[in-house]
C-alpha positions in Angstrom: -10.1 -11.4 37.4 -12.2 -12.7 34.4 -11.0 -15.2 32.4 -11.0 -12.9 29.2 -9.3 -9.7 30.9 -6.3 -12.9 31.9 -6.3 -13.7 28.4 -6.0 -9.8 27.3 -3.5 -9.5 30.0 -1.4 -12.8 28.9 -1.9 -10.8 24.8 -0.3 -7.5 26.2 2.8 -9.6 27.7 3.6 -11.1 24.8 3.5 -7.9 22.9 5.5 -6.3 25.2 8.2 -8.7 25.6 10.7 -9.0 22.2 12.9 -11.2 23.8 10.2 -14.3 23.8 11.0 -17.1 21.5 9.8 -16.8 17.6 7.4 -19.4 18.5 5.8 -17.8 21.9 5.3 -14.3 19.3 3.6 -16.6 16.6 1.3 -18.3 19.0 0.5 -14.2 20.3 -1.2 -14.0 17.5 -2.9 -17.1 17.9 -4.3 -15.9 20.8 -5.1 -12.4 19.2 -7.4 -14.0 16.7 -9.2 -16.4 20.1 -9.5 -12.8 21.7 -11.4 -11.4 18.4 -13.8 -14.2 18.5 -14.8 -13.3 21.7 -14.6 -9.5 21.4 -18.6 -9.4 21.8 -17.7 -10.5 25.5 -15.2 -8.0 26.6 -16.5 -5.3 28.8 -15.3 -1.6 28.2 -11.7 -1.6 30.5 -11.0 -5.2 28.2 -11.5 -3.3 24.9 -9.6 -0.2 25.9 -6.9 -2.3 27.1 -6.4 -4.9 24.0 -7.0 -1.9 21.8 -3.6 -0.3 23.6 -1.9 -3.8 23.0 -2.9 -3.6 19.4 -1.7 -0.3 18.6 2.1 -1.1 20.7 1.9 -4.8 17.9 1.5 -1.3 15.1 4.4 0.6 16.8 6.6 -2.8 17.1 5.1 -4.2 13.3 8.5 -4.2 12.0 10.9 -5.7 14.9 8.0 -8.5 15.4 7.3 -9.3 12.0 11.2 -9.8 11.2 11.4 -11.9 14.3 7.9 -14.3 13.6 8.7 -14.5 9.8 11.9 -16.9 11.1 9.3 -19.3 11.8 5.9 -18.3 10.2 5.8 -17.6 6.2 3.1 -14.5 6.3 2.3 -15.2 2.7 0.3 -18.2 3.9 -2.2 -16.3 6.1 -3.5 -14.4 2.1 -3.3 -18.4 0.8 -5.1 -19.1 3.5 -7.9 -16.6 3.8 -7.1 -15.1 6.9 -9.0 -11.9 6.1 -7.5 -8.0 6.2 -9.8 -7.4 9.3 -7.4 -10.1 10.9 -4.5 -7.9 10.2 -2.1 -9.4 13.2 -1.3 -11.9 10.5 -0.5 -9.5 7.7 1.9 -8.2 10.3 4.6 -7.9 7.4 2.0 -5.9 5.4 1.4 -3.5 7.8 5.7 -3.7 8.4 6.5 -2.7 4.5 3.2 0.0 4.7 1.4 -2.4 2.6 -1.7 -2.5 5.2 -2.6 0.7 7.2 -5.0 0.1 10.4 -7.1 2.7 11.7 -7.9 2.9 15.7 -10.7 5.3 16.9 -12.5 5.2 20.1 -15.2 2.8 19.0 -13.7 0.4 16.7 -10.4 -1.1 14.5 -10.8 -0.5 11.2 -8.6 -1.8 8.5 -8.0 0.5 5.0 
């Protein structure tokens, strides 16, 4: 197994498991934004697969957002510049309906 289909496979754990620590789910997205910097690499099965991870982080935005925010203040990724496009750390946006992300079959778009 590649190195970056381990680290999309480690990503989709951590989304799937609620019961990890505050500070595992925090790191998660950590590890979201390494995976975005090396989207370029992943081959086709690697995009499909951490575009499925993304869209079950949308479906649990609320529970996971609660559940960072007790250690993570989300208002320091905006006084930080973490951009839109990075929306894993707007989670609480995306939470209240604030930030909407759109998924096709060739890219994430955020609106």
């Amino acid at each position: 197994m590649s190195k970056n289909k381990q680290e999309v496979m480690n990503y989709g754990e951590d989304v799937n498991d609620i019961d990890y620590s505050a500070y595992e789910h925090l790191r998660m997205l950590h590890d979201r934004t390494n995976l975005e910097n090396v989207k370029h690499e992943l081959d086709k099965g690697e995009k499909i697969l951490l575009t499925m991870y993304g869209l079950i982080l949308l479906k649990k935005a609320e529970e996971l957002a609660e559940h960072i925010s007790s250690v993570y203040d989300f208002s320091l990724s905006d006084k930080n510049g973490i951009t839109l496009e990075q929306w894993w750390w707007h989670l609480d946006k995306v939470a209240h309906g604030k930030l909407y992300v759109e998924y096709n079959s060739s890219a994430e778009k955020v609106i």
